[in-house]
CHARMM internal coordinates of N, CA and C (Angstrom, degrees):
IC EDIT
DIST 1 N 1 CA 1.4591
DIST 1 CA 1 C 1.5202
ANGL 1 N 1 CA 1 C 111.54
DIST 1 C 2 N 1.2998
ANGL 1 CA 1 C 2 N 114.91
DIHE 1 N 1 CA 1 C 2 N -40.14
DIST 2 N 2 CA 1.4917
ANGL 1 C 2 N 2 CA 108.75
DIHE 1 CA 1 C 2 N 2 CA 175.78
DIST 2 CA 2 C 1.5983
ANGL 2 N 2 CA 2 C 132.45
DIHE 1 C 2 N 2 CA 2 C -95.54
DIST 2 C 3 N 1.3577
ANGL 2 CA 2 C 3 N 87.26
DIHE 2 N 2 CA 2 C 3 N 11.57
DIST 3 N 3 CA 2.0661
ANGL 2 C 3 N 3 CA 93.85
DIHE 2 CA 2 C 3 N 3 CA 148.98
DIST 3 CA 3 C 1.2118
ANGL 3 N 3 CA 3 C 92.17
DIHE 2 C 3 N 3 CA 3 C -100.70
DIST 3 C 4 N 1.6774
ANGL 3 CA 3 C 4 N 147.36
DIHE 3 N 3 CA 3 C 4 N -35.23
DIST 4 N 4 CA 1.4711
ANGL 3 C 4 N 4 CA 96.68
DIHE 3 CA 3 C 4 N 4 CA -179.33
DIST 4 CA 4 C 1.1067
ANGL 4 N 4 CA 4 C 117.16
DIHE 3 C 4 N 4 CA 4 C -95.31
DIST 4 C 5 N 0.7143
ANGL 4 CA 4 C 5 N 146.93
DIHE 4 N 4 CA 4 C 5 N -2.24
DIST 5 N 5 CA 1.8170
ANGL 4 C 5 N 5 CA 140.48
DIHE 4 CA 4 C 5 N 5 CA 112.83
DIST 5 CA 5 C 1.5898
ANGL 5 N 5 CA 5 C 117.25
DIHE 4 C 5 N 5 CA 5 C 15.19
DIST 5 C 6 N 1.7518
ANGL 5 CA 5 C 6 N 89.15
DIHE 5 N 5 CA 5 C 6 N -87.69
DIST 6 N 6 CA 1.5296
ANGL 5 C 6 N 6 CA 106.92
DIHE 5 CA 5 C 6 N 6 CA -169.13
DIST 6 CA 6 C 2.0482
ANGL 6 N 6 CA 6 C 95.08
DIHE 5 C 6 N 6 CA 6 C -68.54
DIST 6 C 7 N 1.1238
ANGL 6 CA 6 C 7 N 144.35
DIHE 6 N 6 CA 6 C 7 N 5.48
DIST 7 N 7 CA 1.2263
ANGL 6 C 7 N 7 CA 125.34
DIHE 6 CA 6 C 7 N 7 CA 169.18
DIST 7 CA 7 C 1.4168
ANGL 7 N 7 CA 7 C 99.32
DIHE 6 C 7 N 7 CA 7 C -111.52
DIST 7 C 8 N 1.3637
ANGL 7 CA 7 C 8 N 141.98
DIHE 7 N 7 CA 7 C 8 N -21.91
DIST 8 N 8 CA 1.3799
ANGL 7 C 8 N 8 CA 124.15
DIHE 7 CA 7 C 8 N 8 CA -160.04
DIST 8 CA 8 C 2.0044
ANGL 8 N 8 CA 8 C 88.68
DIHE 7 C 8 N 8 CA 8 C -90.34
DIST 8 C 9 N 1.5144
ANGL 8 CA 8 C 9 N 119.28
DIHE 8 N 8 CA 8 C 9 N -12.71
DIST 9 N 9 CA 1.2066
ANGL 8 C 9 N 9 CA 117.54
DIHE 8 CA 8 C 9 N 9 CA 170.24
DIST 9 CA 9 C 1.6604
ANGL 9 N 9 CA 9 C 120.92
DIHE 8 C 9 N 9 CA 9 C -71.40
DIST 9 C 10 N 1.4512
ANGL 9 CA 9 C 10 N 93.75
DIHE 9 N 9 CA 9 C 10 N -45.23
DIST 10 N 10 CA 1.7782
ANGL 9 C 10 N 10 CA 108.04
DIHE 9 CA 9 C 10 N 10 CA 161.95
DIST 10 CA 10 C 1.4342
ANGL 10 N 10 CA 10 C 116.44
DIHE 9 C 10 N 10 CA 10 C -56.14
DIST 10 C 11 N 1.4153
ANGL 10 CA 10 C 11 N 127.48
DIHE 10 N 10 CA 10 C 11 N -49.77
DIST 11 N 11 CA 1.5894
ANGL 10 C 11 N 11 CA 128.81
DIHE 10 CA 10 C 11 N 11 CA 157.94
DIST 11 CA 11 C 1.2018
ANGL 11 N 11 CA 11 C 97.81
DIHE 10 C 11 N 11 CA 11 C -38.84
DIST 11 C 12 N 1.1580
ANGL 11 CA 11 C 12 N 121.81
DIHE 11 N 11 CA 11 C 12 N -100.20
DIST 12 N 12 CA 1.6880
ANGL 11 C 12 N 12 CA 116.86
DIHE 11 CA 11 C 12 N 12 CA -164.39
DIST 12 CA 12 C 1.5305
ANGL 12 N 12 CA 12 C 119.13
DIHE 11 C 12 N 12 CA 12 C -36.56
DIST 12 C 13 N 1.1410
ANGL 12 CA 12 C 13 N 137.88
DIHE 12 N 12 CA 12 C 13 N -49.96
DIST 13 N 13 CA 1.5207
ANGL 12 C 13 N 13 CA 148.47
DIHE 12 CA 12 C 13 N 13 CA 161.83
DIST 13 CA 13 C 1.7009
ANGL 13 N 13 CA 13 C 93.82
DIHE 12 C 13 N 13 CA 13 C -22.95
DIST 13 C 14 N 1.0021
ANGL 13 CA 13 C 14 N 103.65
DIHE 13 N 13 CA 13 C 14 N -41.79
DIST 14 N 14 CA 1.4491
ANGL 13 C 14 N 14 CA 100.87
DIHE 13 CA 13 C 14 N 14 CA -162.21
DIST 14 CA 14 C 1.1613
ANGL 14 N 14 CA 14 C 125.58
DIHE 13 C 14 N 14 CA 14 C -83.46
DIST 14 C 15 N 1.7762
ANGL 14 CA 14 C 15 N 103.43
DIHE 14 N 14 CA 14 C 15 N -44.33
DIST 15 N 15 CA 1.4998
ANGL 14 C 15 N 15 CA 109.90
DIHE 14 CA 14 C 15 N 15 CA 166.67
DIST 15 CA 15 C 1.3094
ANGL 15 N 15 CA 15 C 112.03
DIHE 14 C 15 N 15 CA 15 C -74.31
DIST 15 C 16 N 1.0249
ANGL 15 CA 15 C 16 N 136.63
DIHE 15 N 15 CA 15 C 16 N -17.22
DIST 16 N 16 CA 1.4349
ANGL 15 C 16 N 16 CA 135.77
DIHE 15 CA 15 C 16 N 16 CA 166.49
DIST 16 CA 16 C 1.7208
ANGL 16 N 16 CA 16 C 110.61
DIHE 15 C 16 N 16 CA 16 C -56.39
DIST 16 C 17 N 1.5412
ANGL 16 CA 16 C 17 N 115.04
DIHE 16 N 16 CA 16 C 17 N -57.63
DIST 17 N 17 CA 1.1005
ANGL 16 C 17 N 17 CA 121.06
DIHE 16 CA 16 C 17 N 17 CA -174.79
DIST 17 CA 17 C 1.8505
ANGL 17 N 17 CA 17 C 107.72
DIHE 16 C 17 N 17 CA 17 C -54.51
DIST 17 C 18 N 1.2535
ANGL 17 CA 17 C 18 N 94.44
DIHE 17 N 17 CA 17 C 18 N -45.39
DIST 18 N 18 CA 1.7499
ANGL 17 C 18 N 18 CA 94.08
DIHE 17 CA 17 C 18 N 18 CA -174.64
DIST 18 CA 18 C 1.0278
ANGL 18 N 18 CA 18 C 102.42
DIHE 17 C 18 N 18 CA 18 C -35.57
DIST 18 C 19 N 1.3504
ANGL 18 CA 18 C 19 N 127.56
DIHE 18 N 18 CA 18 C 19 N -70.16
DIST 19 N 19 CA 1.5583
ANGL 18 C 19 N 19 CA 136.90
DIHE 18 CA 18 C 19 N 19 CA -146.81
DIST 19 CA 19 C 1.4365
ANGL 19 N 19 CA 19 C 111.53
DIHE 18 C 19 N 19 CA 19 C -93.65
DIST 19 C 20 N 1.7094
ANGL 19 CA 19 C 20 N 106.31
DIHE 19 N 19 CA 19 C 20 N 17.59
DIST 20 N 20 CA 1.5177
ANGL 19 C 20 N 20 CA 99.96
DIHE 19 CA 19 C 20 N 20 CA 161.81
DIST 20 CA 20 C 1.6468
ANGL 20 N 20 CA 20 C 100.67
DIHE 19 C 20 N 20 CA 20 C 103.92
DIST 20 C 21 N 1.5677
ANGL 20 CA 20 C 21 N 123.83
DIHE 20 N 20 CA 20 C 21 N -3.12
DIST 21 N 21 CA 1.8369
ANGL 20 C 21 N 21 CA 94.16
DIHE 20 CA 20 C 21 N 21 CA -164.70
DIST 21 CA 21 C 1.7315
ANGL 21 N 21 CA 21 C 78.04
DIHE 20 C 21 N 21 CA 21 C -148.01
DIST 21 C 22 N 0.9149
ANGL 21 CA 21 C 22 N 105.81
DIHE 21 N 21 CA 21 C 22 N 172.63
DIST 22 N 22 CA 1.6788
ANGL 21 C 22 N 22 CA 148.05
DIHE 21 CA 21 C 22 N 22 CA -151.68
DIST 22 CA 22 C 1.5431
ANGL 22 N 22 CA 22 C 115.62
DIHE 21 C 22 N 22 CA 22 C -83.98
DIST 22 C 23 N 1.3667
ANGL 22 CA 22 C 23 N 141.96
DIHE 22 N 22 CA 22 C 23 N 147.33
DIST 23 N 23 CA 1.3315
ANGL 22 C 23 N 23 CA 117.19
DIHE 22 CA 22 C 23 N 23 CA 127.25
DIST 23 CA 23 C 1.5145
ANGL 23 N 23 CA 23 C 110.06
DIHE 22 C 23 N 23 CA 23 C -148.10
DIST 23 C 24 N 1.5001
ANGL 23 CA 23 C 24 N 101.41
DIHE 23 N 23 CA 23 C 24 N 136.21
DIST 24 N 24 CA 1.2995
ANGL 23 C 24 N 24 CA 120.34
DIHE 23 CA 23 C 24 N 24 CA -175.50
DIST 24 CA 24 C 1.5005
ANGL 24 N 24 CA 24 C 116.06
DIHE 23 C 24 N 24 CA 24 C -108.41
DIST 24 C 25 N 1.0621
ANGL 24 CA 24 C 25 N 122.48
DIHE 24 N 24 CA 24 C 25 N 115.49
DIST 25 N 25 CA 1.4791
ANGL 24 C 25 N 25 CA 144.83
DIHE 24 CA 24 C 25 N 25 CA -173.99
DIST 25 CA 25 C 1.8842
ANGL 25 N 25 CA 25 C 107.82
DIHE 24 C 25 N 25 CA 25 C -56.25
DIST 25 C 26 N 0.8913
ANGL 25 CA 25 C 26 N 113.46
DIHE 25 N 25 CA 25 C 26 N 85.36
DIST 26 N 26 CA 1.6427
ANGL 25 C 26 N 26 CA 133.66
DIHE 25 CA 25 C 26 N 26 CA -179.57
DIST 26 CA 26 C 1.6159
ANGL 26 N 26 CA 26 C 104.18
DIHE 25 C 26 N 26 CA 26 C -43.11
DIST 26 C 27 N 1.3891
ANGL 26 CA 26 C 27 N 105.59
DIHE 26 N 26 CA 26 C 27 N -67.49
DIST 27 N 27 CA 2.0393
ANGL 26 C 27 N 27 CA 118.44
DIHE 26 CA 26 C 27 N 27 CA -167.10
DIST 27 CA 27 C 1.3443
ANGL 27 N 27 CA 27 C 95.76
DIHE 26 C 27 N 27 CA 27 C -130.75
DIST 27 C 28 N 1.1523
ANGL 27 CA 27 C 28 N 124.03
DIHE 27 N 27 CA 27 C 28 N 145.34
DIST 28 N 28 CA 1.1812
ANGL 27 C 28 N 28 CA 138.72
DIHE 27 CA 27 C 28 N 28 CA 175.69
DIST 28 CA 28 C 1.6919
ANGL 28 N 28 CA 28 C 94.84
DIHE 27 C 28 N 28 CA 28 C 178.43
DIST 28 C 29 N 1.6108
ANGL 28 CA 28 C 29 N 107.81
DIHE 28 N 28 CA 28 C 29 N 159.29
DIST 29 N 29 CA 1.6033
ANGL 28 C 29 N 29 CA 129.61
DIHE 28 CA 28 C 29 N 29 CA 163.57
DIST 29 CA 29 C 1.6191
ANGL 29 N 29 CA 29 C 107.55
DIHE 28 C 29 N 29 CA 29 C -61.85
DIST 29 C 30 N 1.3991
ANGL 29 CA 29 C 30 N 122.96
DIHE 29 N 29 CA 29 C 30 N 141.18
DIST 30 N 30 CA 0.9103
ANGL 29 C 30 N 30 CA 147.29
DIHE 29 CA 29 C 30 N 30 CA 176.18
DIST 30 CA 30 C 1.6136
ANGL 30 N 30 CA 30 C 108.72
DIHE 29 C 30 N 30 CA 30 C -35.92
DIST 30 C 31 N 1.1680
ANGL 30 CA 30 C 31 N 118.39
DIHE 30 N 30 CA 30 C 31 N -57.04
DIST 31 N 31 CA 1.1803
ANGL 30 C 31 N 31 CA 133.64
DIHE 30 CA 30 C 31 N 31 CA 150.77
DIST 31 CA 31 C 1.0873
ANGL 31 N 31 CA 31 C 139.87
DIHE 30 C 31 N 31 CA 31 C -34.63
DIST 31 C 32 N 1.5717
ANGL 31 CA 31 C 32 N 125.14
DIHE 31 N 31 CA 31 C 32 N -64.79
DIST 32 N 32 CA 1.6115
ANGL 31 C 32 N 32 CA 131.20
DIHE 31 CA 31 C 32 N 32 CA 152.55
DIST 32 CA 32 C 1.2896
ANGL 32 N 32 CA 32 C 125.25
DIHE 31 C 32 N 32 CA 32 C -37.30
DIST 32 C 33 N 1.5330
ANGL 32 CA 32 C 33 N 108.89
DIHE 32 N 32 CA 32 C 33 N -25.72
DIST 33 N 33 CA 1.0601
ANGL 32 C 33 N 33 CA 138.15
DIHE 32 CA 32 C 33 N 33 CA -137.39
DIST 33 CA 33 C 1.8679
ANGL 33 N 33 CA 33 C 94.92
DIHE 32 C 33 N 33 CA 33 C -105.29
DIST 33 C 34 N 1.0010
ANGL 33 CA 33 C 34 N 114.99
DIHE 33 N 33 CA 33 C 34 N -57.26
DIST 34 N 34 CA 1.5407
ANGL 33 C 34 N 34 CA 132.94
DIHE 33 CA 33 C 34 N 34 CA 170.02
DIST 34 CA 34 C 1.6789
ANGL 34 N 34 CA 34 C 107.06
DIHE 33 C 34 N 34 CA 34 C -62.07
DIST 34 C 35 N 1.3691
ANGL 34 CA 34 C 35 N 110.67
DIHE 34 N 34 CA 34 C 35 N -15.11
DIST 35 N 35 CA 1.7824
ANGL 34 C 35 N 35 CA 109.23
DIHE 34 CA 34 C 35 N 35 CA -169.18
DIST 35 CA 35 C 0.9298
ANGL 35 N 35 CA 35 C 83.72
DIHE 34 C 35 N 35 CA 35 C -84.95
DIST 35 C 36 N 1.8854
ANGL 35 CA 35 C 36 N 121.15
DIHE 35 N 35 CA 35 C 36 N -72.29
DIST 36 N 36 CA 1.3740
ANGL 35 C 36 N 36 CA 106.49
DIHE 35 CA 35 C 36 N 36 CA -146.89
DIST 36 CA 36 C 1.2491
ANGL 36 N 36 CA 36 C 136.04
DIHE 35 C 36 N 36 CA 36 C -103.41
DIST 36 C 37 N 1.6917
ANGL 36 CA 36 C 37 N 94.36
DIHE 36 N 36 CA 36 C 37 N 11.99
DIST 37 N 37 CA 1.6438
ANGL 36 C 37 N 37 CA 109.99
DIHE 36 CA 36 C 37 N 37 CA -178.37
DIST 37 CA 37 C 1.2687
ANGL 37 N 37 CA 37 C 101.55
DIHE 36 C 37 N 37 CA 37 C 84.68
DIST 37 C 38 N 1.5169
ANGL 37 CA 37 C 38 N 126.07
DIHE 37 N 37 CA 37 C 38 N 130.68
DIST 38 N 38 CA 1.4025
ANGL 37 C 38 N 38 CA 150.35
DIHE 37 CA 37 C 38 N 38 CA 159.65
DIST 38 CA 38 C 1.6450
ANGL 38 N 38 CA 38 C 104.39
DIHE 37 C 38 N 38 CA 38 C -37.76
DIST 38 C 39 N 1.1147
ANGL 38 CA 38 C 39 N 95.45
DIHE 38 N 38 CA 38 C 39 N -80.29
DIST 39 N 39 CA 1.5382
ANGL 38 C 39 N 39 CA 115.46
DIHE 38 CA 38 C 39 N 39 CA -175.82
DIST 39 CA 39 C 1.2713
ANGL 39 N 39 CA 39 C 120.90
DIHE 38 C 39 N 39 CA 39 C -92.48
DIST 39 C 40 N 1.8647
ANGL 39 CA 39 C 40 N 128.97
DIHE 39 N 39 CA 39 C 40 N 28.06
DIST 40 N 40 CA 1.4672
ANGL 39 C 40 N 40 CA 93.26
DIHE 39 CA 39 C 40 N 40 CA -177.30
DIST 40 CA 40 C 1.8365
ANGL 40 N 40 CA 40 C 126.67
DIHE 39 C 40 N 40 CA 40 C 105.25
DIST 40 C 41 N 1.4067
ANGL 40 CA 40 C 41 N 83.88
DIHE 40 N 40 CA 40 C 41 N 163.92
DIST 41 N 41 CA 1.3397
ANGL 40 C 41 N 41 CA 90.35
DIHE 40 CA 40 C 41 N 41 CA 166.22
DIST 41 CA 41 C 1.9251
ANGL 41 N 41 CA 41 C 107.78
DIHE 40 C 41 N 41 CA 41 C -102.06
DIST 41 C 42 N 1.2824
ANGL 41 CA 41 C 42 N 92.73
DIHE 41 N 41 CA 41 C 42 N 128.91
DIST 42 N 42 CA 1.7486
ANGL 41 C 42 N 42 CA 96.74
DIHE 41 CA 41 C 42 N 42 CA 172.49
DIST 42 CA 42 C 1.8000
ANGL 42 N 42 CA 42 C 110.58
DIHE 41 C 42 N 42 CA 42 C -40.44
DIST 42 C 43 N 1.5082
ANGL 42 CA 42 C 43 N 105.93
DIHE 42 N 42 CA 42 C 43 N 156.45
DIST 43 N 43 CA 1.2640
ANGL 42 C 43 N 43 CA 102.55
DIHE 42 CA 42 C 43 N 43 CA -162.87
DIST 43 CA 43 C 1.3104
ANGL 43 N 43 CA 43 C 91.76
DIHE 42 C 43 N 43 CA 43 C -134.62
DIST 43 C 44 N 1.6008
ANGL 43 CA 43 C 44 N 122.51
DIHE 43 N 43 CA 43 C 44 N -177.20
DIST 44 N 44 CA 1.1386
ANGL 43 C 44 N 44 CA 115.40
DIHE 43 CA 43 C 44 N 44 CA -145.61
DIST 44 CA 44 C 2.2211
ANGL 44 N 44 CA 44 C 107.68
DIHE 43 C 44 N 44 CA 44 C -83.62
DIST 44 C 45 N 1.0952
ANGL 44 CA 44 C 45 N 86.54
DIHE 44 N 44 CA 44 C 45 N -20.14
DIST 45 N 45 CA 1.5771
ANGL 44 C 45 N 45 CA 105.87
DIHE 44 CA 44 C 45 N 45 CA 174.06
DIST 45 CA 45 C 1.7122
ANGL 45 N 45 CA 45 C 118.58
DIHE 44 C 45 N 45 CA 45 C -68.72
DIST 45 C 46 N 1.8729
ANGL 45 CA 45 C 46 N 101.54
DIHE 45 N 45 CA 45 C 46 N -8.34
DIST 46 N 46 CA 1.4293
ANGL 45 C 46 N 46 CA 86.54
DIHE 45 CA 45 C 46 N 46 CA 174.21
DIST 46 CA 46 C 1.3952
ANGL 46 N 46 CA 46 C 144.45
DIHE 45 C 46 N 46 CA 46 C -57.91
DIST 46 C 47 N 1.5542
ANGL 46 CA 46 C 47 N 120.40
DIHE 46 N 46 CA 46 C 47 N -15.76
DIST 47 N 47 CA 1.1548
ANGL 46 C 47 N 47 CA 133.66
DIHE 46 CA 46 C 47 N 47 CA -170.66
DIST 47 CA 47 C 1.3832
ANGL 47 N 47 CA 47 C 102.16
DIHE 46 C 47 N 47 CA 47 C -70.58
DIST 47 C 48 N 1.2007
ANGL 47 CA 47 C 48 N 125.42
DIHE 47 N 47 CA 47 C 48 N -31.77
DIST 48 N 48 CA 1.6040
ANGL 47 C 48 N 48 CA 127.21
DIHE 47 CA 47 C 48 N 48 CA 174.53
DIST 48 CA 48 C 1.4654
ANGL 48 N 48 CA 48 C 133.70
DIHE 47 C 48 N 48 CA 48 C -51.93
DIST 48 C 49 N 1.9715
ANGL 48 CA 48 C 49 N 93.95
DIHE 48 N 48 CA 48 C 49 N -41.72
DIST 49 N 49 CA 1.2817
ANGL 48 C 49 N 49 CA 109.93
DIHE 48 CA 48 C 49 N 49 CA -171.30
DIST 49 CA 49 C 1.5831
ANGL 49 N 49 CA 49 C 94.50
DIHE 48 C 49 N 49 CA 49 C -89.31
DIST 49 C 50 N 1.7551
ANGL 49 CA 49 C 50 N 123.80
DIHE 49 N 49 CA 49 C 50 N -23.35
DIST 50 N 50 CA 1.2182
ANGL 49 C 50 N 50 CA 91.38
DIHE 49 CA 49 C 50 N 50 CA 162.96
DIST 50 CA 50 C 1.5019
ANGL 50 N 50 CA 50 C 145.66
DIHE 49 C 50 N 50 CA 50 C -74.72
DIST 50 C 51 N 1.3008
ANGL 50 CA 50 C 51 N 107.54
DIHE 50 N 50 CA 50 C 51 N -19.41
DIST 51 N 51 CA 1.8707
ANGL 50 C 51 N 51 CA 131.95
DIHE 50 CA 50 C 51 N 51 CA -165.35
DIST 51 CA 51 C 2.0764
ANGL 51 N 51 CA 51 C 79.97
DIHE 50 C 51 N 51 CA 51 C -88.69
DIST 51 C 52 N 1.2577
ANGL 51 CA 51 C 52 N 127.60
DIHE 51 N 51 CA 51 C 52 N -46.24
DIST 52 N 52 CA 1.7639
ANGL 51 C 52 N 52 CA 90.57
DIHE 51 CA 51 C 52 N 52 CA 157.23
DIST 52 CA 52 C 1.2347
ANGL 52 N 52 CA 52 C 147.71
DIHE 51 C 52 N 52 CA 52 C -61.70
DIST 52 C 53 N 1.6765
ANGL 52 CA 52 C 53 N 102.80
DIHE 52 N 52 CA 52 C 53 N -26.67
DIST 53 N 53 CA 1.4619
ANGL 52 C 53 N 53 CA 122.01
DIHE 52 CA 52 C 53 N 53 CA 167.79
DIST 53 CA 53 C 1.4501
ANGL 53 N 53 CA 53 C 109.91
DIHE 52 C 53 N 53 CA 53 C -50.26
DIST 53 C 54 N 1.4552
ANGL 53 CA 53 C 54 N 107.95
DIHE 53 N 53 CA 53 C 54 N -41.08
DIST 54 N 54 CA 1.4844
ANGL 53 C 54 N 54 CA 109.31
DIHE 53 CA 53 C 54 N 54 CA -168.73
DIST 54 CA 54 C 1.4084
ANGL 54 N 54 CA 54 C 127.58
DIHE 53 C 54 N 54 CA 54 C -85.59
DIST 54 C 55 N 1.5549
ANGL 54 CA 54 C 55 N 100.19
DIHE 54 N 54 CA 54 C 55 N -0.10
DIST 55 N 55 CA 0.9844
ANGL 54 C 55 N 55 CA 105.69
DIHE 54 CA 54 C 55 N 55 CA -154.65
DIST 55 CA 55 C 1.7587
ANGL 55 N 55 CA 55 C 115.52
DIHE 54 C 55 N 55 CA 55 C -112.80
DIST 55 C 56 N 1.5058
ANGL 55 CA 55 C 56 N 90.56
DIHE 55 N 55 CA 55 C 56 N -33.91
DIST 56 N 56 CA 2.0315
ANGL 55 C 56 N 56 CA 116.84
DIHE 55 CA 55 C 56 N 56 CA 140.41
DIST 56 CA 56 C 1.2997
ANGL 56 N 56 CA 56 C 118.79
DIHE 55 C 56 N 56 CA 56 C -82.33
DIST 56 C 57 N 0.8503
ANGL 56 CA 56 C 57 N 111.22
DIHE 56 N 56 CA 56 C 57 N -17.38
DIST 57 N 57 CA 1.7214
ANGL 56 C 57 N 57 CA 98.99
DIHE 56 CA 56 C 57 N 57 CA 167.87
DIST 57 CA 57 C 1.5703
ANGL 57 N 57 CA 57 C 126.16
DIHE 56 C 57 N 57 CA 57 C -151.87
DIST 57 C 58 N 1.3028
ANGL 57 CA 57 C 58 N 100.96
DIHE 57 N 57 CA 57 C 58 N 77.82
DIST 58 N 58 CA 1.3681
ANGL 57 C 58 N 58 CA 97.38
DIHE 57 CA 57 C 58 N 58 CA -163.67
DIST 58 CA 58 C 1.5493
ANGL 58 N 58 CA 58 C 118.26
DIHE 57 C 58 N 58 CA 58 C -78.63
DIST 58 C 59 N 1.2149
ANGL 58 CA 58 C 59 N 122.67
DIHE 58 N 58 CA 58 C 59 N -7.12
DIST 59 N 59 CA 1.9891
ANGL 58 C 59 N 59 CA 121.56
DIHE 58 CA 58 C 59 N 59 CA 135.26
DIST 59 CA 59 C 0.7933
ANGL 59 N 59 CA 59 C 134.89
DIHE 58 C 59 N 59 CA 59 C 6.20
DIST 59 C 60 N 1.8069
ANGL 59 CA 59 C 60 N 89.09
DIHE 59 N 59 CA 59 C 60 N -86.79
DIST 60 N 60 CA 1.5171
ANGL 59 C 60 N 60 CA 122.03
DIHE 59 CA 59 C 60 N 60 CA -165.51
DIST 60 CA 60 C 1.6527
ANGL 60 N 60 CA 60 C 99.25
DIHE 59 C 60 N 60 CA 60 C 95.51
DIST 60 C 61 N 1.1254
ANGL 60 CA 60 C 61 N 125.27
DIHE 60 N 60 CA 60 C 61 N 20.34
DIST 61 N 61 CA 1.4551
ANGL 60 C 61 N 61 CA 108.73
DIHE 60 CA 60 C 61 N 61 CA 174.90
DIST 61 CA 61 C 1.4463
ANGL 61 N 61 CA 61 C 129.00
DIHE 60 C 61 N 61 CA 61 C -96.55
DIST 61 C 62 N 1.6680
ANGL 61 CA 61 C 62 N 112.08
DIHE 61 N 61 CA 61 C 62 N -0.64
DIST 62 N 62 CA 1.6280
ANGL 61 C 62 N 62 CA 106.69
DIHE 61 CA 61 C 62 N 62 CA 179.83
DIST 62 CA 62 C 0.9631
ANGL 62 N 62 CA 62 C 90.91
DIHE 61 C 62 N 62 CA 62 C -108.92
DIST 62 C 63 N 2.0575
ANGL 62 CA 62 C 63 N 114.16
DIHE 62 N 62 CA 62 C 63 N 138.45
DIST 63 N 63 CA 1.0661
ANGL 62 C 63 N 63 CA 130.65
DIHE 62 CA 62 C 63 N 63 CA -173.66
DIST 63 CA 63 C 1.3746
ANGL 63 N 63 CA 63 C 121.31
DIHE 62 C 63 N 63 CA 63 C 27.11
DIST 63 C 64 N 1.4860
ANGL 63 CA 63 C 64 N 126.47
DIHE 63 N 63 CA 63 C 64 N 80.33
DIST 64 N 64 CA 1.4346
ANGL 63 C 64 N 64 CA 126.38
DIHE 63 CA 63 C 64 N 64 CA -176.76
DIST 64 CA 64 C 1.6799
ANGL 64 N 64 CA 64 C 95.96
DIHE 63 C 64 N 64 CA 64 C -79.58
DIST 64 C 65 N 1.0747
ANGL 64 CA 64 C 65 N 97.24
DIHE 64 N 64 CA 64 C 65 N 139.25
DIST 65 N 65 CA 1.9223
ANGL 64 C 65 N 65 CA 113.90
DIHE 64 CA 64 C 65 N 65 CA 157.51
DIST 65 CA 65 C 1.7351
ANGL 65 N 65 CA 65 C 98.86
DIHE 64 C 65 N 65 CA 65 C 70.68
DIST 65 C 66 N 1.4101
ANGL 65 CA 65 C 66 N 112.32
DIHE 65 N 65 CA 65 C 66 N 3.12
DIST 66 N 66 CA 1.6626
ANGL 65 C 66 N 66 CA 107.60
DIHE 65 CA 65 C 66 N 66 CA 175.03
DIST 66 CA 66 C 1.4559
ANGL 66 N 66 CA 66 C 113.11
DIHE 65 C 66 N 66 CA 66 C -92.33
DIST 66 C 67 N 1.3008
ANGL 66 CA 66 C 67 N 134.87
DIHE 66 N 66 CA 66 C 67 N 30.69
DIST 67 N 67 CA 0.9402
ANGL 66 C 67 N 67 CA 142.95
DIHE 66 CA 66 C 67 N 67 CA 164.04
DIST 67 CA 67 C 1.7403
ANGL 67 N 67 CA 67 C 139.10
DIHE 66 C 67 N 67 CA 67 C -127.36
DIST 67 C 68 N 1.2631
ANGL 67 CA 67 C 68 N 121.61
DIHE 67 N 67 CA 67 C 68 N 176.34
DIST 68 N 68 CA 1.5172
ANGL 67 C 68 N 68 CA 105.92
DIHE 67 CA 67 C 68 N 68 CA 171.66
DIST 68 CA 68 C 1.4142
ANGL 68 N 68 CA 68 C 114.26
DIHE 67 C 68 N 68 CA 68 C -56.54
DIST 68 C 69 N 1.8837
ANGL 68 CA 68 C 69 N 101.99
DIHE 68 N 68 CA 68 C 69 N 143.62
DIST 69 N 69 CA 1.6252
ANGL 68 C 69 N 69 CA 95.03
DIHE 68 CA 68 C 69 N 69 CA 177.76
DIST 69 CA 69 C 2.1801
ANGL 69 N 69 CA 69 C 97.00
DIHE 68 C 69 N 69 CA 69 C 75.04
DIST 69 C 70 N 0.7151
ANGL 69 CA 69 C 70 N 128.72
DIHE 69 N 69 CA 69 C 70 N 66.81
DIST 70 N 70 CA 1.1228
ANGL 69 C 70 N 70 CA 119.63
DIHE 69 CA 69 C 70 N 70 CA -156.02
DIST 70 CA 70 C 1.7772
ANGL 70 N 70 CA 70 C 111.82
DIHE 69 C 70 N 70 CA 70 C -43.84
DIST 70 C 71 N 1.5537
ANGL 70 CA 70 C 71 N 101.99
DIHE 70 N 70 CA 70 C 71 N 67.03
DIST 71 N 71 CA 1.2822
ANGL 70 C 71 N 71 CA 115.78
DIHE 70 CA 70 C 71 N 71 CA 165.03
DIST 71 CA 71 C 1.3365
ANGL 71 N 71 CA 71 C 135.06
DIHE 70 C 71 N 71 CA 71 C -32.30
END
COOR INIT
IC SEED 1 N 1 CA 1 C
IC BUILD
């Protein structure tokens, strides 16, 4: 059940991407969740969200890897 899960999420990822827009997986199991990525594939703007990451938290201790780019 959770490959077809994790592919009918990859379908959509995809048709989303065609037409220009996104989709990010809201609730899912911890697990599903680790397959197919929260957010995606990083996009070309990630370098931004990291040099803010770094810049509030230069650690790394709030919410590590819960973000785009697994920040």
């Amino acid at each position: 059940e959770s490959n077809s899960i994790a592919n009918a999420i990859a379908d959509m990822r995809r048709a989303a991407e065609k037409i220009g827009g996104h989709l990010i997986v809201q609730r899912a199991p911890r697990a599903l969740r680790e397959r197919v990525g929260v957010w995606g594939a990083a996009r070309g703007d990630s370098s931004i969200m990291r040099k803010l990451k770094m810049e509030f938290d230069p650690q790394g201790i709030f919410n590590p890897g819960r973000f785009t780019g697994n920040l």
